[in-house]
VOZADREN-382590 format. One line per 2 residues: number of its first residue (from 0); their letters; for each residue x, y negated, z of N, C-alpha, C. Coordinates in steps of 0.001 Angstrom, whole numbers, plus 500000, padded with zeros to 6 digits. Each point is the difference from the previous one (the first is absolute). Last residue first. Layout:
NUM) A) X/Y/Z/X/Y/Z/X/Y/Z ~ ...
This chain:
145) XX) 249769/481887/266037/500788/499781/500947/501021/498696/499485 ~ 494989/501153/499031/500959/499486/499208/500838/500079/501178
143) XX) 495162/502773/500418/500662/498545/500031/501900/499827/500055 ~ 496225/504038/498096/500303/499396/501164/500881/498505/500194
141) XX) 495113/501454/498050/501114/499880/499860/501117/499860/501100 ~ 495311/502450/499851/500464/498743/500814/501389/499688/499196
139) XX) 495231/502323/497882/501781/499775/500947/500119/498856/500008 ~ 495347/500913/498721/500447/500609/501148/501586/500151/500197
137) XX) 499080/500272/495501/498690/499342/501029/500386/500727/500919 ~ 502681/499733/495389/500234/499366/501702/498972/499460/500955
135) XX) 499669/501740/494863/499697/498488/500742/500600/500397/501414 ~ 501690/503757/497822/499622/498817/499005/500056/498440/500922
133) XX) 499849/503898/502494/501082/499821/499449/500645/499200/498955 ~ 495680/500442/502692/500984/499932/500754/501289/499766/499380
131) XX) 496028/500619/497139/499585/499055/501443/501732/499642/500552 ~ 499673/504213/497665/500072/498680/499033/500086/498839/500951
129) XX) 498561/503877/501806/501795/499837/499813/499900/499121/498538 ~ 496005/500819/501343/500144/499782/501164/502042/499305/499655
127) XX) 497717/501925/496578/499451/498764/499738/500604/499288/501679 ~ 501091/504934/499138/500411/499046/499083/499655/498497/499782
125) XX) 497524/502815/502550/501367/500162/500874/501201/499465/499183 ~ 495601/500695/498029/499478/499015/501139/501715/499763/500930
123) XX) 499283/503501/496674/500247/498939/499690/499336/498680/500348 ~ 500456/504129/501970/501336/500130/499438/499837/498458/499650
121) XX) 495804/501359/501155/501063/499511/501389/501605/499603/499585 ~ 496236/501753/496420/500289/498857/500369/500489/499597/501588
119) XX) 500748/503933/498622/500491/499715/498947/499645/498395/500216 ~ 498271/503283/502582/501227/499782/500564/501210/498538/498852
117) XX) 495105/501857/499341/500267/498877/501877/501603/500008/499742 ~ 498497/502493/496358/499287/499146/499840/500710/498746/501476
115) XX) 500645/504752/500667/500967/499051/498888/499534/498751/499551 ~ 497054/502260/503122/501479/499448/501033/501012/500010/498828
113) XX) 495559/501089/498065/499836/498711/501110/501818/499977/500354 ~ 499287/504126/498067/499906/498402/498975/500070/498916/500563
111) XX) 499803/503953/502538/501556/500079/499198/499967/498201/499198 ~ 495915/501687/502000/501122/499583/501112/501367/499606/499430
109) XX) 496208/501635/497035/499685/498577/500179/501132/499879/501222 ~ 499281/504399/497605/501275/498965/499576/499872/498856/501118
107) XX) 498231/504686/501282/499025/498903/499635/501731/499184/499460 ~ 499364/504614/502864/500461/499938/498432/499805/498225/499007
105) XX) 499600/501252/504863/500865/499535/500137/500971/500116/498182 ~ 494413/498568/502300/501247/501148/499520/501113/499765/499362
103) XX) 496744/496444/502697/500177/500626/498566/501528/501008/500404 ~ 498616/496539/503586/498806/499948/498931/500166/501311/499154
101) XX) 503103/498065/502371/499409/500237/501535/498535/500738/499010 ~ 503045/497644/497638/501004/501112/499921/499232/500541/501226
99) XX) 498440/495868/498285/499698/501448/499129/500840/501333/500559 ~ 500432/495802/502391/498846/500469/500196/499924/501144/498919
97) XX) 503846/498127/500064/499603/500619/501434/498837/500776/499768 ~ 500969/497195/496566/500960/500892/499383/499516/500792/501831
95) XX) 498099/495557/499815/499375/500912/498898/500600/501627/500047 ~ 502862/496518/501938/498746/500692/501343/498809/500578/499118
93) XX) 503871/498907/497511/500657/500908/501059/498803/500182/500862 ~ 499089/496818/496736/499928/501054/499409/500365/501211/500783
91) XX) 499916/495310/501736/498613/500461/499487/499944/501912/499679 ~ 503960/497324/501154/499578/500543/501061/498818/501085/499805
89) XX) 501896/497452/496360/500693/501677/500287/499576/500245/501389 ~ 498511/495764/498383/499333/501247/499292/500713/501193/500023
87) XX) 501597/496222/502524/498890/500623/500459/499302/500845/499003 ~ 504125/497896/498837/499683/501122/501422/499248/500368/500115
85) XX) 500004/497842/496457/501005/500853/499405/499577/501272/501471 ~ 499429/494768/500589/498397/501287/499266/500423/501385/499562
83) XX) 503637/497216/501580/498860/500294/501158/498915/500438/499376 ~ 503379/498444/497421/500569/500978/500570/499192/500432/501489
81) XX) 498462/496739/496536/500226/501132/499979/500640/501478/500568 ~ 500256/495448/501611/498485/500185/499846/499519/501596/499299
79) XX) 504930/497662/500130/499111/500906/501197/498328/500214/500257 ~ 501683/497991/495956/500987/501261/500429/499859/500739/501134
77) XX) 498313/495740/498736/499584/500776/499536/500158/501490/499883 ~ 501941/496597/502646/498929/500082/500252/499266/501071/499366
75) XX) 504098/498735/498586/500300/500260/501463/498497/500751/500797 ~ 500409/496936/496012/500174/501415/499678/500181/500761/501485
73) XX) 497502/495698/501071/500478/500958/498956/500327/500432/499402 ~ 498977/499565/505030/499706/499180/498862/501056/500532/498930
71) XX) 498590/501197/505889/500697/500022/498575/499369/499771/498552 ~ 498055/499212/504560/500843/499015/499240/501035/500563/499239
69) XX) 497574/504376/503308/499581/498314/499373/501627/498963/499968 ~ 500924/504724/500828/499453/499502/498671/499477/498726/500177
67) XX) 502055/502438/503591/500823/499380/498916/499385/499659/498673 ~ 497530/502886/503233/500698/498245/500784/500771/499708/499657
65) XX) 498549/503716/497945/498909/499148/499944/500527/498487/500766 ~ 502724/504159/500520/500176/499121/498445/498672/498671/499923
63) XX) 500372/502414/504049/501595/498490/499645/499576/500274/498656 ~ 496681/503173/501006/499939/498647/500504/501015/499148/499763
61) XX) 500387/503783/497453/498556/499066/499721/500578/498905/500763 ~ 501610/504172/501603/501171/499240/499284/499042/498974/498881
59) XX) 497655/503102/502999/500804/499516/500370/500796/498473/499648 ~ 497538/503359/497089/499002/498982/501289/500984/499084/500438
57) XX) 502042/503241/497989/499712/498832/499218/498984/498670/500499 ~ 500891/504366/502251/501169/499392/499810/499608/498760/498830
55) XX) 496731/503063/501069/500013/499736/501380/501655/498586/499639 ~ 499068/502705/496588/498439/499131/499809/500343/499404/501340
53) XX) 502824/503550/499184/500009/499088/499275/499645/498678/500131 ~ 499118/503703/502106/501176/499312/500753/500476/498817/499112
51) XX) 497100/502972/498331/498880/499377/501105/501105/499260/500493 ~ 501913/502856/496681/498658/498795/499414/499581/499098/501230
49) XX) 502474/503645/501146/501188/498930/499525/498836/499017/499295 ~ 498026/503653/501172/500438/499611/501257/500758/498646/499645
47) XX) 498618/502869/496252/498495/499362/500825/500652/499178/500991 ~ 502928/503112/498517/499929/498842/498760/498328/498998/500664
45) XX) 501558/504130/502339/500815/498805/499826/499723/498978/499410 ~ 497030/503300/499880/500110/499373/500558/500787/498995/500806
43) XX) 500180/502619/495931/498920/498694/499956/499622/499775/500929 ~ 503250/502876/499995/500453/499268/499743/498954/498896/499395
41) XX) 499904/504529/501776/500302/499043/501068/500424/499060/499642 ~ 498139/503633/498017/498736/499078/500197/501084/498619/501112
39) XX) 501983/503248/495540/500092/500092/501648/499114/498942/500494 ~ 501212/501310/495281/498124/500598/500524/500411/499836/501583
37) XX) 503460/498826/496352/500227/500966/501229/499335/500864/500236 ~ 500135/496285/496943/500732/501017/499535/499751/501061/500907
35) XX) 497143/495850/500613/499741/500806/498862/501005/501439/499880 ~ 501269/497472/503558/499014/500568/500242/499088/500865/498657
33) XX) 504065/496847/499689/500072/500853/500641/498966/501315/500419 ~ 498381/495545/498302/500787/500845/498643/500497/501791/500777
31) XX) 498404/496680/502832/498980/500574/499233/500435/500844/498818 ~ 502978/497033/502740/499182/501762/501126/499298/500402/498784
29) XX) 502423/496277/498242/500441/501268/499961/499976/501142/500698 ~ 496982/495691/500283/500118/501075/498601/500741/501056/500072
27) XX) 500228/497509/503484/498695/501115/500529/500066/500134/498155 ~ 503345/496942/501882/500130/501443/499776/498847/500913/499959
25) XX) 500635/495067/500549/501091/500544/498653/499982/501504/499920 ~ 497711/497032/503431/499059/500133/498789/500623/500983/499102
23) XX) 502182/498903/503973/499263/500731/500199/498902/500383/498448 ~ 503324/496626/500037/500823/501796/499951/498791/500559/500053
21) XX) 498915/495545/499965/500405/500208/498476/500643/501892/500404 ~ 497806/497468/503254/499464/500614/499574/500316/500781/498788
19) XX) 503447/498494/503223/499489/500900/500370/498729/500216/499133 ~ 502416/496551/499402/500947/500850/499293/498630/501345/500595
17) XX) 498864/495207/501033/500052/500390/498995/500643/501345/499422 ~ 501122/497384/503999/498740/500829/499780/499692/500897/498828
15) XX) 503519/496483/500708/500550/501014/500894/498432/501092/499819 ~ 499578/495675/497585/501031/501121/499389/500349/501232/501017
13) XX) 496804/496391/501846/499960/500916/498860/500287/501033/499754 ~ 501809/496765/503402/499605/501775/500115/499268/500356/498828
11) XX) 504280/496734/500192/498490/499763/499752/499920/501142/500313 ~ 503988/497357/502249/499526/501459/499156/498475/499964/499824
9) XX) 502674/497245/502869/500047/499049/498703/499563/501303/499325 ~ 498516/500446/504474/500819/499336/499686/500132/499302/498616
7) XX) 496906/502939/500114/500159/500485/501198/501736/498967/499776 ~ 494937/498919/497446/501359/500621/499761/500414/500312/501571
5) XX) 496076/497803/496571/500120/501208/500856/501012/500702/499507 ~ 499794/496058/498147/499159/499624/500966/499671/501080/500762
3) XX) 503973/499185/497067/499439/500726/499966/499087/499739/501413 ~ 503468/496122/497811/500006/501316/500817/498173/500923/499771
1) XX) 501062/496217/496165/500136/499707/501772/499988/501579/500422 ~ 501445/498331/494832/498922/500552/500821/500434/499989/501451
């Protein structure tokens, strides 16, 4: 595979993106859980905040992935094809998961469900991503033979 078509030298920015929706997403279950134990209101709005920073960070980290997807072919292909519908239906579900939480009392399951549901396929969108890279070698550069 040829260098990373959005990169900052020989470093793809993808991968450098990518970490911020997977944390921000990783914790508004355990605000909500937190919040079930507590009754403290300040943690569905954490958990709301890290959603939206979420949604703002994957945006982001889309574009170099999107400008690394055309002419990949296939398993390589197929793999990242999934590992981009994987994204955008956890964007889908995190900006679904906003809007109910702006919507509905703070007794309602559907916030808790949505962001395990989202997080679970990001987990395994972040497995298909680290397949890509570590498996097929998309996007390294080998380094060259001293």
């Amino acid at each position: 595979m040829a260098e990373s078509a959005a990169r900052i030298g020989k470093h793809p920015i993808h991968p450098m993106l990518v970490v911020f929706p997977i944390g921000l997403w990783a914790a508004p279950p355990a605000f909500d859980i937190v919040e079930m134990v507590t009754g403290n209101p300040l943690w569905p709005t954490l958990a709301f905040w890290n959603i939206v920073g979420g949604i703002v960070g994957a945006l982001l980290a889309a574009i170099p992935g999107f400008l690394d997807y055309p002419g990949v072919k296939g398993r390589e292909g197929r793999i990242a094809t999934w590992h981009m519908v994987l994204n955008l239906v956890a964007v889908a579900l995190f900006a679904l998961n906003a809007f109910i939480r702006t919507r509905v009392t703070t007794d309602s399951p559907w916030p808790l469900l949505l962001s395990i549901v989202g997080v679970v396929g990001v987990f395994v969108s972040g497995w298909l991503g680290g397949e890509l890279v570590y498996v097929e070698r998309f996007g390294v550069v080998e380094p060259k033979a001293r």
